[in-house]
MISEVO-918719 format. One record per residue: residue in three letters; x, y, z of N, C-alpha, C in turn. Coordinates in steps of 0.05 Angstrom, whole numbers, padded with zeros to 5 digits. Example, Ala and Ser with C-alpha at 12.3 -4.5 7.8 and 13.67 -1.06 7.14 Angstrom:
<atoms>
<"ALA" <00264 -00114 00156> <00246 -00090 00156> <00264 -00066 00156>>
<"SER" <00257 -00045 00142> <00273 -00021 00143> <00258 00001 00157>>
</atoms>
This chain:
<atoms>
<"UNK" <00321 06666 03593> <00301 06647 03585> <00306 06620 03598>>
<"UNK" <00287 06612 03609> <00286 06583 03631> <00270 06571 03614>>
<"UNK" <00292 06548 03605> <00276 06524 03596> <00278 06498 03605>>
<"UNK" <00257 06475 03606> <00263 06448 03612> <00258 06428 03584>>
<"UNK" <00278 06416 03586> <00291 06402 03565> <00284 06366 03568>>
<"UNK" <00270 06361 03559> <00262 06327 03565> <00281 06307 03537>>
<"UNK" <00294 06286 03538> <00308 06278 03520> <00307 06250 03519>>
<"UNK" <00294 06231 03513> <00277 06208 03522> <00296 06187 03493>>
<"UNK" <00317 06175 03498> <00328 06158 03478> <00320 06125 03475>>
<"UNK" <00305 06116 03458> <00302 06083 03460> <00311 06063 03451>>
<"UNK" <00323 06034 03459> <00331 06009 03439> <00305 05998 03440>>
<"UNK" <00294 05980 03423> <00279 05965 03426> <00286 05944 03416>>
<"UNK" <00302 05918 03424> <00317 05888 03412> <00285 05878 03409>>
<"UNK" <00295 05858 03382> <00272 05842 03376> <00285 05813 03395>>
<"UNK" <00286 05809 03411> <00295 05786 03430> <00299 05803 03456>>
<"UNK" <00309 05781 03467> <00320 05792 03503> <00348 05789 03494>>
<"UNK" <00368 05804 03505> <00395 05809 03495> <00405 05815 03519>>
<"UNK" <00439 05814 03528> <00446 05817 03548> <00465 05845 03538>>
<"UNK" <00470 05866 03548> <00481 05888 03549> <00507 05893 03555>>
<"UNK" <00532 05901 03546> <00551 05906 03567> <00557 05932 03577>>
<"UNK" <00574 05935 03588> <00571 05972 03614> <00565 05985 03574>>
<"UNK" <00548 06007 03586> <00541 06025 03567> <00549 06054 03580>>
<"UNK" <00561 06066 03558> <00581 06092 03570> <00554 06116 03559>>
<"UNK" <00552 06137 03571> <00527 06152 03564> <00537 06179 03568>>
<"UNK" <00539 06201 03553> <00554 06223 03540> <00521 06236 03546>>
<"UNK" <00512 06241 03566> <00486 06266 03552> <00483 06281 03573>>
<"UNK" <00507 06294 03591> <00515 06314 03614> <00516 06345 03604>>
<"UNK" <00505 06357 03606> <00532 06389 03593> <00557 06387 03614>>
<"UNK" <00575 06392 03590> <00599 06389 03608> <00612 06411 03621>>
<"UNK" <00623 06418 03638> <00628 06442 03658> <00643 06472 03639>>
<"UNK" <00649 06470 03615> <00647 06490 03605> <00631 06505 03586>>
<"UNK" <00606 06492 03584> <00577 06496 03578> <00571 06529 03590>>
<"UNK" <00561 06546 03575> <00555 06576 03573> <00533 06573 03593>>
<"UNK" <00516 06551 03581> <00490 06556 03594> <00479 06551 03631>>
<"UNK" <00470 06562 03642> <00471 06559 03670> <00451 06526 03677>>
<"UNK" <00467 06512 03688> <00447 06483 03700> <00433 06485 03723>>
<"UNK" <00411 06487 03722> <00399 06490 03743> <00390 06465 03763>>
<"UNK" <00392 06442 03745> <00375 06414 03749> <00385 06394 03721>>
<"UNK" <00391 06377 03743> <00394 06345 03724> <00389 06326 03732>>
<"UNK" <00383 06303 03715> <00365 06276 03719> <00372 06265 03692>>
<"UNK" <00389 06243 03697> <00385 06217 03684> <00367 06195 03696>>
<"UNK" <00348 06191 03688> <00333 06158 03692> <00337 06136 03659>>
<"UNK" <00347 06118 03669> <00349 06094 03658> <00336 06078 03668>>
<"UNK" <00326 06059 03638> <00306 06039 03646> <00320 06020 03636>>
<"UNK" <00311 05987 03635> <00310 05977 03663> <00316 05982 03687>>
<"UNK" <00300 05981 03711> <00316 05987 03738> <00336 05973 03751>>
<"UNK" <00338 05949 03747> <00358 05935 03749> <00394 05937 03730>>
<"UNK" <00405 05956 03757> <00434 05968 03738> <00441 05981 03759>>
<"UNK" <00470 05980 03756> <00485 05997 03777> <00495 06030 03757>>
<"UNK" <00498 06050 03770> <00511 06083 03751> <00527 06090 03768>>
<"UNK" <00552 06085 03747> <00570 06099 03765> <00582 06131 03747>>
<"UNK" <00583 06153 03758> <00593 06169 03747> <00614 06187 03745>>
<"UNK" <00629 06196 03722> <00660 06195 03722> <00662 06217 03706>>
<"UNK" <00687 06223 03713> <00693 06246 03692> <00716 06238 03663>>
<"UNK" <00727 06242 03643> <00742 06225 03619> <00766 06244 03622>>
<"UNK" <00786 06240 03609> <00807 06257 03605> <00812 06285 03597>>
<"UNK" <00784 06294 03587> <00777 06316 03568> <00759 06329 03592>>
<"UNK" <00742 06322 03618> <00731 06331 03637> <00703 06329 03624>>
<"UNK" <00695 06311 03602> <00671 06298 03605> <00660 06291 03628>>
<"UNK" <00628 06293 03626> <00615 06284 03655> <00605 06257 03632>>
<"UNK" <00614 06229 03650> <00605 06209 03634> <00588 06193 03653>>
<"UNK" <00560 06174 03643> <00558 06152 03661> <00551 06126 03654>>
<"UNK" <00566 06109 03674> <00574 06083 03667> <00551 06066 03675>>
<"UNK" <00531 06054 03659> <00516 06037 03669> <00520 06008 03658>>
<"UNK" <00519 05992 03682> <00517 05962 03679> <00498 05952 03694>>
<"UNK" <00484 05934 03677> <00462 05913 03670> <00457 05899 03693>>
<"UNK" <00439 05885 03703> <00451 05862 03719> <00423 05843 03703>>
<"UNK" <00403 05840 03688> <00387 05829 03673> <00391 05832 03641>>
<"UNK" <00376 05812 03631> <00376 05811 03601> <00343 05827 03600>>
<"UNK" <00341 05839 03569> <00320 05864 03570> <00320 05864 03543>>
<"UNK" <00293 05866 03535> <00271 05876 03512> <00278 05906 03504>>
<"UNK" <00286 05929 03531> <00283 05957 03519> <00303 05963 03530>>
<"UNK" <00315 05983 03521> <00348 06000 03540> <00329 06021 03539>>
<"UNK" <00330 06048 03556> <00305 06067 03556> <00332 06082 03570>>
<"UNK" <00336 06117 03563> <00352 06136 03572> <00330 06158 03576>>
<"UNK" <00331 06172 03596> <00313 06202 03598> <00329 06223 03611>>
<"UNK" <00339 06239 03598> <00351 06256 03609> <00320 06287 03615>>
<"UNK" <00328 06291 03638> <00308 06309 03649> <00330 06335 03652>>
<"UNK" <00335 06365 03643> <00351 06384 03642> <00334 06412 03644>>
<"UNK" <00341 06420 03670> <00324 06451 03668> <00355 06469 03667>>
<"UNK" <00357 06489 03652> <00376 06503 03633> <00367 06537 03631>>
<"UNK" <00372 06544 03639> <00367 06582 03637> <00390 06594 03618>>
<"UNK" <00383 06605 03597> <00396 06611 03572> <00408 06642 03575>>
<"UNK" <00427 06653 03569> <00439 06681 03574> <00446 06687 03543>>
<"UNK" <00430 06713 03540> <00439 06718 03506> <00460 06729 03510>>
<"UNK" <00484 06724 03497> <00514 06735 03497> <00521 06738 03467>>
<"UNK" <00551 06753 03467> <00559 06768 03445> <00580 06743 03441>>
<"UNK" <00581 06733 03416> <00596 06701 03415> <00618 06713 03409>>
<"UNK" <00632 06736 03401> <00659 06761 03402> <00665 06767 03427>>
<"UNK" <00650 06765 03450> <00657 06780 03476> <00679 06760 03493>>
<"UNK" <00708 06757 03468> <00717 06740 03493> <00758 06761 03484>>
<"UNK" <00771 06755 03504> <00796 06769 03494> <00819 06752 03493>>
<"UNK" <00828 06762 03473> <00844 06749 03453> <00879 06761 03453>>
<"UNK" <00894 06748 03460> <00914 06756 03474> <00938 06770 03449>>
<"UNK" <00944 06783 03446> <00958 06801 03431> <00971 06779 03412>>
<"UNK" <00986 06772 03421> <01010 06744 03407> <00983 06733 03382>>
<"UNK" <00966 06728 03388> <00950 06714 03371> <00926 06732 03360>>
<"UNK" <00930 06755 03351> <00914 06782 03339> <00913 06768 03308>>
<"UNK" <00942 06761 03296> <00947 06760 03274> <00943 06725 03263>>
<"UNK" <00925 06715 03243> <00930 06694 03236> <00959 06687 03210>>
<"UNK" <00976 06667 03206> <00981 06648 03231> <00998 06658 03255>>
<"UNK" <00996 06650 03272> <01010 06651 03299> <01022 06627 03307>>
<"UNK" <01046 06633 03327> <01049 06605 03346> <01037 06599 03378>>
<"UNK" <01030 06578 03383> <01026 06578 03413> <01052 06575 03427>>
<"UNK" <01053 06584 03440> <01071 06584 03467> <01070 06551 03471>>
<"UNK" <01111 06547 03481> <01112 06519 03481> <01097 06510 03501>>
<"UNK" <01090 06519 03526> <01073 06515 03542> <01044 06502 03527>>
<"UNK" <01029 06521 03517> <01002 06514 03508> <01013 06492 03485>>
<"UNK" <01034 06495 03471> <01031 06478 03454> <01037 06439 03459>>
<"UNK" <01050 06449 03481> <01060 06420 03494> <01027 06404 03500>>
<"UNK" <01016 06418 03510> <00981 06416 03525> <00967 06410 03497>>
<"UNK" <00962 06418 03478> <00954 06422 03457> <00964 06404 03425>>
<"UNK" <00977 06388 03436> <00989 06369 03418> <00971 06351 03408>>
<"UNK" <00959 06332 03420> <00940 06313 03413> <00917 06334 03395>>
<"UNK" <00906 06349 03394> <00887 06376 03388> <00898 06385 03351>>
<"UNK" <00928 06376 03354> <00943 06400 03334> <00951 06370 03312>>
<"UNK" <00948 06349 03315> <00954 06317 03294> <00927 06319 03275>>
<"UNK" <00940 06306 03250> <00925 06308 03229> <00934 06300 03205>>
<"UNK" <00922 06291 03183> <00934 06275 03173> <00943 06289 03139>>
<"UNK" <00960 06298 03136> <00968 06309 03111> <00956 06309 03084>>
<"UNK" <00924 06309 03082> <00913 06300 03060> <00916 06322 03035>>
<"UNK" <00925 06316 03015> <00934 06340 02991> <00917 06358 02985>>
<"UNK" <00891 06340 02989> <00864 06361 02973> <00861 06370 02992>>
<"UNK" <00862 06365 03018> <00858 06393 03047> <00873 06415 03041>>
<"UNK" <00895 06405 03033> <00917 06426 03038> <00912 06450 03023>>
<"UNK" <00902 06434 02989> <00896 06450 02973> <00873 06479 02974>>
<"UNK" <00859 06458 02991> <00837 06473 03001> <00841 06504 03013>>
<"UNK" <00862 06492 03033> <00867 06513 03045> <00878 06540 03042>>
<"UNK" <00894 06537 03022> <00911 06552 03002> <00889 06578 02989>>
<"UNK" <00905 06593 02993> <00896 06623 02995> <00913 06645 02977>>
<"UNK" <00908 06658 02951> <00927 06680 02943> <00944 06692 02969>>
<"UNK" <00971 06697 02964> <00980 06715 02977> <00987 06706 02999>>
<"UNK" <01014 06720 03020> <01020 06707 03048> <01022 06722 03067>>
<"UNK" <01006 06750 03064> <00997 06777 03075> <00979 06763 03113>>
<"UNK" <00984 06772 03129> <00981 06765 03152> <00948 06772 03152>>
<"UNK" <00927 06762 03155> <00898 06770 03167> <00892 06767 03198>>
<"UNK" <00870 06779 03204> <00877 06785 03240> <00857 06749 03232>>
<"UNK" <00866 06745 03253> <00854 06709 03272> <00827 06716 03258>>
<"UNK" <00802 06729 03277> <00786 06726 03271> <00773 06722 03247>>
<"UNK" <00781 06747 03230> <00767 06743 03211> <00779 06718 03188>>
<"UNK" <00797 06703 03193> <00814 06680 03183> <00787 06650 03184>>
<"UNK" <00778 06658 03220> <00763 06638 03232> <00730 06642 03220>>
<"UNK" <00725 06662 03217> <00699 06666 03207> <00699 06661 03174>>
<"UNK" <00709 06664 03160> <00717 06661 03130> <00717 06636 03122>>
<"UNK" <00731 06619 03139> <00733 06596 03142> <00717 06573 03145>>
<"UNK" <00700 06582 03173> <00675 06565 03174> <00649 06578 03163>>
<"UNK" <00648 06600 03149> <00635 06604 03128> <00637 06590 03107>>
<"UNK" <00661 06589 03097> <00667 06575 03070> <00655 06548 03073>>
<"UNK" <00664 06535 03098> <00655 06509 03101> <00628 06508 03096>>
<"UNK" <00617 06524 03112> <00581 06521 03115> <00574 06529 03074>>
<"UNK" <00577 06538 03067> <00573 06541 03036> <00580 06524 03019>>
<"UNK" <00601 06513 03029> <00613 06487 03005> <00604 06456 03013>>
<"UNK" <00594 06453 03038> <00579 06432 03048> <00545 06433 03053>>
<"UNK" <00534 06422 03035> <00502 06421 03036> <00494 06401 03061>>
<"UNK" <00475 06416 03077> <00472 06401 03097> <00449 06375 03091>>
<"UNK" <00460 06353 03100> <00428 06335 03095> <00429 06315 03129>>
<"UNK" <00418 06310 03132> <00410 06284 03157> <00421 06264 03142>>
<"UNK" <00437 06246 03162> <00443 06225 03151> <00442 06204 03166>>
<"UNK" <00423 06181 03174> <00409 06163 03187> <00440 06135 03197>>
<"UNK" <00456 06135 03175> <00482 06114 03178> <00496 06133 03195>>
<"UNK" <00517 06104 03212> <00528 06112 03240> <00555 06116 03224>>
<"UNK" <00569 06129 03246> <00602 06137 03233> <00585 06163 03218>>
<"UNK" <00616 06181 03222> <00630 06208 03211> <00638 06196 03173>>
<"UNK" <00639 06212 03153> <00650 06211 03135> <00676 06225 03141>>
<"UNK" <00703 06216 03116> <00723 06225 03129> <00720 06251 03111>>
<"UNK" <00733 06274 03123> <00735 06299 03116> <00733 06301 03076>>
<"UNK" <00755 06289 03070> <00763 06293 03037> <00728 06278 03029>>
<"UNK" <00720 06254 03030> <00689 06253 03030> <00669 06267 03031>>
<"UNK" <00668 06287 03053> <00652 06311 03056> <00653 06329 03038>>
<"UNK" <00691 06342 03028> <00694 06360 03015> <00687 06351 02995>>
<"UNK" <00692 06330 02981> <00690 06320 02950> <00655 06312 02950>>
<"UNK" <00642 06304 02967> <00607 06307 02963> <00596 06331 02965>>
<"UNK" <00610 06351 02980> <00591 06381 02977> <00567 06367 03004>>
<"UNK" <00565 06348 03012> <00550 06351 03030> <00551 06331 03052>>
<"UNK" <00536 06330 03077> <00540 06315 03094> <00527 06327 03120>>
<"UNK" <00521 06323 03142> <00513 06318 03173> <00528 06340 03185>>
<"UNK" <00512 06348 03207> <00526 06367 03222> <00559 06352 03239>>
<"UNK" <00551 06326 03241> <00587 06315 03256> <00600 06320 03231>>
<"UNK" <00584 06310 03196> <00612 06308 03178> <00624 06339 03179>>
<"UNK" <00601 06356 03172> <00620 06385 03170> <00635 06395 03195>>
<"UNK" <00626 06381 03212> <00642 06400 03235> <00669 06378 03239>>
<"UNK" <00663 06355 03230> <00700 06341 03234> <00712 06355 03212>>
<"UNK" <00703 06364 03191> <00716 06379 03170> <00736 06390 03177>>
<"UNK" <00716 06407 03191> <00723 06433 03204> <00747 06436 03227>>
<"UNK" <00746 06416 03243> <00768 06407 03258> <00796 06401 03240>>
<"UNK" <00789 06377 03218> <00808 06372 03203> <00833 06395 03195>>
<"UNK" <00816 06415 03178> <00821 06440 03169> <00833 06455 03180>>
<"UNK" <00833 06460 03213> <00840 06479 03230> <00867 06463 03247>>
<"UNK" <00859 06440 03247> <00887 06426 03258> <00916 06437 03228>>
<"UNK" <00903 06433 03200> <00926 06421 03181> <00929 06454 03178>>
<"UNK" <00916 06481 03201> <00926 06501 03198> <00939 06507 03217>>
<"UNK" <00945 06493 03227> <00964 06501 03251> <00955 06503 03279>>
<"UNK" <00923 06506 03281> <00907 06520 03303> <00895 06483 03314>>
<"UNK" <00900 06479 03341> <00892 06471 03355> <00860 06464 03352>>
<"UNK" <00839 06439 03351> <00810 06442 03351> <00796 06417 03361>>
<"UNK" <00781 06417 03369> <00769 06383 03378> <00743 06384 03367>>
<"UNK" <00733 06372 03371> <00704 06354 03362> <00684 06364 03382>>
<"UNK" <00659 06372 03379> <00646 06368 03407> <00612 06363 03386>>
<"UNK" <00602 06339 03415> <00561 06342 03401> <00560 06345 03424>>
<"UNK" <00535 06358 03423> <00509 06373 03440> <00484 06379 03438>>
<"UNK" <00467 06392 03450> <00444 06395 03443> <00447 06433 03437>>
<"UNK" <00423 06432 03409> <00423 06453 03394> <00389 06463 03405>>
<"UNK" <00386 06477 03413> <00362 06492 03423> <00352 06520 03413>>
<"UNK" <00336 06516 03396> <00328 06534 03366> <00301 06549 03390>>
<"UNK" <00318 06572 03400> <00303 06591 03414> <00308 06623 03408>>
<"UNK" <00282 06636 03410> <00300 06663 03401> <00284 06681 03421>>
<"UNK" <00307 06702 03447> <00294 06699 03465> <00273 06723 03457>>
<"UNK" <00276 06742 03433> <00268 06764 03421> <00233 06762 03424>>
<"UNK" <00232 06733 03417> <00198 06725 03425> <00191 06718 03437>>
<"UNK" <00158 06726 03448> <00149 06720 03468> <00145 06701 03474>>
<"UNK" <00137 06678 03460> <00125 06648 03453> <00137 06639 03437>>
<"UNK" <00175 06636 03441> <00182 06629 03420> <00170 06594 03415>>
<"UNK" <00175 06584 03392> <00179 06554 03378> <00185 06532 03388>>
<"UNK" <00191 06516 03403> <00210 06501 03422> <00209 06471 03403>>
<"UNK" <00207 06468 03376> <00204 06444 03370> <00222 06443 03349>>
<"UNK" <00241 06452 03351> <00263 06447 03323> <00283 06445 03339>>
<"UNK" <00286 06429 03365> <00306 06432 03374> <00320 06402 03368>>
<"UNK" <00341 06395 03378> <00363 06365 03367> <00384 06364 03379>>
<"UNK" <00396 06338 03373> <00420 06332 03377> <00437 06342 03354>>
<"UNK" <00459 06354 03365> <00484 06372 03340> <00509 06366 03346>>
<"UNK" <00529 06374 03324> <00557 06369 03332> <00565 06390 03313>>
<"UNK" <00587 06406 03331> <00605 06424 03314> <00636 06421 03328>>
<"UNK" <00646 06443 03326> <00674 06451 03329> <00683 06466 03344>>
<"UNK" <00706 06465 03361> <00720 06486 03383> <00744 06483 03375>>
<"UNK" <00753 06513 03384> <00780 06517 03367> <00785 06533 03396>>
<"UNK" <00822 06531 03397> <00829 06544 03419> <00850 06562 03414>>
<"UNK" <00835 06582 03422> <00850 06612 03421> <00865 06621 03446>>
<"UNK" <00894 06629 03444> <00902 06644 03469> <00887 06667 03478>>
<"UNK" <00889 06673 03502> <00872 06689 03520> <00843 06684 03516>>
<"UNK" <00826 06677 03502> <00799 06663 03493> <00797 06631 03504>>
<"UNK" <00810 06618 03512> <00802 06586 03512> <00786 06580 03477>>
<"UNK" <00773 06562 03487> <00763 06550 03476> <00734 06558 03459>>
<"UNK" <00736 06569 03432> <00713 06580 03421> <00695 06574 03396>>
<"UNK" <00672 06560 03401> <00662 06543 03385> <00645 06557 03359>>
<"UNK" <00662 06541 03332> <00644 06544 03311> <00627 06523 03301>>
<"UNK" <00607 06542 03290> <00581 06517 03280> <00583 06516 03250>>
<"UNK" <00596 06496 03239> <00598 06497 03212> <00571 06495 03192>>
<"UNK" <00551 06480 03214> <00523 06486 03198> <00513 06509 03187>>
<"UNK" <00520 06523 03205> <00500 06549 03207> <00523 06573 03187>>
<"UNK" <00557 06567 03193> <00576 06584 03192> <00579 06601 03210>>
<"UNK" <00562 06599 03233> <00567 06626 03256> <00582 06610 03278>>
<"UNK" <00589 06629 03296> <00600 06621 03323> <00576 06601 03348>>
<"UNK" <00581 06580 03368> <00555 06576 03374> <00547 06606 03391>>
<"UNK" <00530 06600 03395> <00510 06622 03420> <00502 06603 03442>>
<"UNK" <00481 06624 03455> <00471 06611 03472> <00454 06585 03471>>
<"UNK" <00443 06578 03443> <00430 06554 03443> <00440 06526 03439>>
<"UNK" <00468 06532 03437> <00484 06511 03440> <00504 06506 03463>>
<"UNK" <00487 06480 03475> <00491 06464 03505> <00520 06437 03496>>
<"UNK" <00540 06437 03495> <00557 06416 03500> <00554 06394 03516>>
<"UNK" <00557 06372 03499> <00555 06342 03520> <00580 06333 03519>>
<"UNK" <00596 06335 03512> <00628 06323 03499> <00648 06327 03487>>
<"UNK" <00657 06336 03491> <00685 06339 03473> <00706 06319 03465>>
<"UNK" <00714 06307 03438> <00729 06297 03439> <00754 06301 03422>>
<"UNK" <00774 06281 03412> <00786 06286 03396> <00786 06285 03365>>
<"UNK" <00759 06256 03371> <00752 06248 03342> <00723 06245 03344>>
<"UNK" <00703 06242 03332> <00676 06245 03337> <00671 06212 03354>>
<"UNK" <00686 06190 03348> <00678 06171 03361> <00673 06173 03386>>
<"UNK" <00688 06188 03401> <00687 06192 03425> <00668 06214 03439>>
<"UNK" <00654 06219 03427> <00634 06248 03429> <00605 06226 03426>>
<"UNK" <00607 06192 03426> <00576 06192 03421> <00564 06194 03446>>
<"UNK" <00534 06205 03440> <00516 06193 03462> <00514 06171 03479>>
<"UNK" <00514 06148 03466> <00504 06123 03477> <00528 06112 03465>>
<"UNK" <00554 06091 03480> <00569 06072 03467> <00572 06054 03486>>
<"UNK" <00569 06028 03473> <00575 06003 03493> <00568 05980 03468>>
<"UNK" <00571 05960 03481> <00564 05930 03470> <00534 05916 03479>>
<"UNK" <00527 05899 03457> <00507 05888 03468> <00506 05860 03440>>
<"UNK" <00480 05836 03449> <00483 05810 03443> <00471 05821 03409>>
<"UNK" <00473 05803 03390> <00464 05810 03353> <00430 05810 03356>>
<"UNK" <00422 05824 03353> <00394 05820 03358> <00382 05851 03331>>
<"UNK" <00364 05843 03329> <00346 05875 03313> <00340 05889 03330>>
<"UNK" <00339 05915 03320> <00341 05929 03343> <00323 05958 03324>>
<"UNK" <00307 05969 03351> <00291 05998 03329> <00305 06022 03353>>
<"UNK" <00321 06043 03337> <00309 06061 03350> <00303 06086 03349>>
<"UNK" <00301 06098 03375> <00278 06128 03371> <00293 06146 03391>>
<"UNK" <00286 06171 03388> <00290 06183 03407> <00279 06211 03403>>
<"UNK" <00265 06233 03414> <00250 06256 03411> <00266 06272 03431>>
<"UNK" <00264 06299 03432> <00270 06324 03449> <00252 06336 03447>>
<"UNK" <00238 06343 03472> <00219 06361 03480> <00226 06384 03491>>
<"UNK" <00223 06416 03488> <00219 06436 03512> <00204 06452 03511>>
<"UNK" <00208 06466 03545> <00185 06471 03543> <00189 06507 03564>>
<"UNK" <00174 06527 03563> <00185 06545 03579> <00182 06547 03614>>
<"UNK" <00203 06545 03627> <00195 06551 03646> <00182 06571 03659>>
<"UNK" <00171 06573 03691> <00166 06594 03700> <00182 06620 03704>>
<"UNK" <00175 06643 03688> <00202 06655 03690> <00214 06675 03721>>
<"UNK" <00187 06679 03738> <00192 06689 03762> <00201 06664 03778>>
<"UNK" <00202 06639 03771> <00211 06610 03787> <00241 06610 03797>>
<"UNK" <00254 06612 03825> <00267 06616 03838> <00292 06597 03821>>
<"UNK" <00311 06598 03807> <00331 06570 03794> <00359 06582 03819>>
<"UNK" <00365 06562 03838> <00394 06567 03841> <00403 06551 03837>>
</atoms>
């Protein structure tokens, strides 16, 4: 399934305001499932230099600075994307780590340190706590898990900036696709298992139809957890499933701050904003290399 993806983000300052470099997270980043066929960032005003970089984590990031004061900051990401239905199990899992808990190898775990910190919260812990100290294989440890999550956290939209901290989430029963999926990170670090943060775009397609829907699609954030012989394998605490193919990665981080879209500085002014996702199907005999 070939789709093009339009992603059109707005400020609108009630004044002219001066901007400082604005860092812009809305790339798929190179271990993205999905095949890229085509990319286009346009930023408005035209007046600005882009420079683009990759972050510590192998984010694709880009750095724009200003050289005018401006009424509108305007982002368009333009993304043609060809979708592969895959088996979110089809990956192999290296013997040593069949059984949950396991250790990583000092190797992986040396690499994996910053991934594996977390902060000792009692009611996590409690949380976590399970009859019995009978070994369960990994997987089904990982699916149980972000099931549970997805059931004990009611999902709602939540319009205020910032993550709630995890014990917040657990103790409201509800919260945003970043609060449950930092949960979810939380949870998997204070189990021993390695996990980061990642948002992206969620693309509510099902390729089973002919004409599928293309308008429930968004900006999302869930969870990657890293398994030996598997890398890196992402759960969606919204949903409780593993992602699939409709979930495109823009970022990975350690903490959700660093996973936003849009971060930078700018002068105190009011400010509105908007932003829509459009797609749409492409031609499917259309040549993509």
């Amino acid at each position: 399934m070939r789709i093009h993806l339009q992603h059109v983000t707005q400020y609108q300052y009630g004044r002219p305001v001066t901007l400082g470099p604005q860092i812009v997270r809305l790339h798929p980043t190179p271990h993205c499932r999905a095949r890229i066929a085509s990319y286009a960032l346009t930023v408005d005003p035209k007046n600005h230099f882009i420079n683009w970089q990759q972050d510590p984590l192998a984010n694709h990031l880009a750095r724009v600075v200003f050289t005018q004061v401006m009424q509108e900051f305007k982002l368009t990401v333009d993304l043609d994307v060809e979708l592969v239905p895959s088996n979110p199990f089809d990956f192999f899992l290296d013997p040593s780590a069949d059984f949950f808990p396991f250790a990583y190898s000092a190797r992986d775990a040396r690499a994996l340190a910053p991934y594996l910190a977390s902060e000792s919260e009692p009611d996590l812990l409690a949380y976590l706590q399970a009859p019995g100290n009978a070994p369960v294989r990994t997987l089904d440890f990982l699916v149980a898990l972000n099931q549970r999550v997805q059931q004990d956290t009611r999902y709602q939209v939540r319009l205020e900036a910032g993550v709630q901290t995890p014990l917040q989430t657990l103790q409201l029963g509800s919260g945003s696709c970043r609060d449950s999926g930092w949960l979810l990170v939380q949870l998997l670090r204070l189990s021993g298992l390695a996990a980061r943060f990642v948002s992206g775009y969620l693309l509510d397609v099902d390729p089973a139809t002919p004409h599928p829907a293309l308008d429930n699609s968004q900006l999302h954030a869930w969870c990657e957890v890293y398994l030996p012989g598997a890398g890196w394998i992402g759960l969606d605490a919204t949903s409780g499933l593993l992602t699939g193919m409709g979930h495109i990665p823009l970022a990975c981080a350690l903490e959700p701050a660093d996973a936003a879209p849009v971060e930078g500085a700018t002068d105190m002014a009011q400010v509105q904003f908007s932003h829509r996702i459009e797609l749409s199907l492409m031609n499917q005999l259309e040549n993509i290399s």
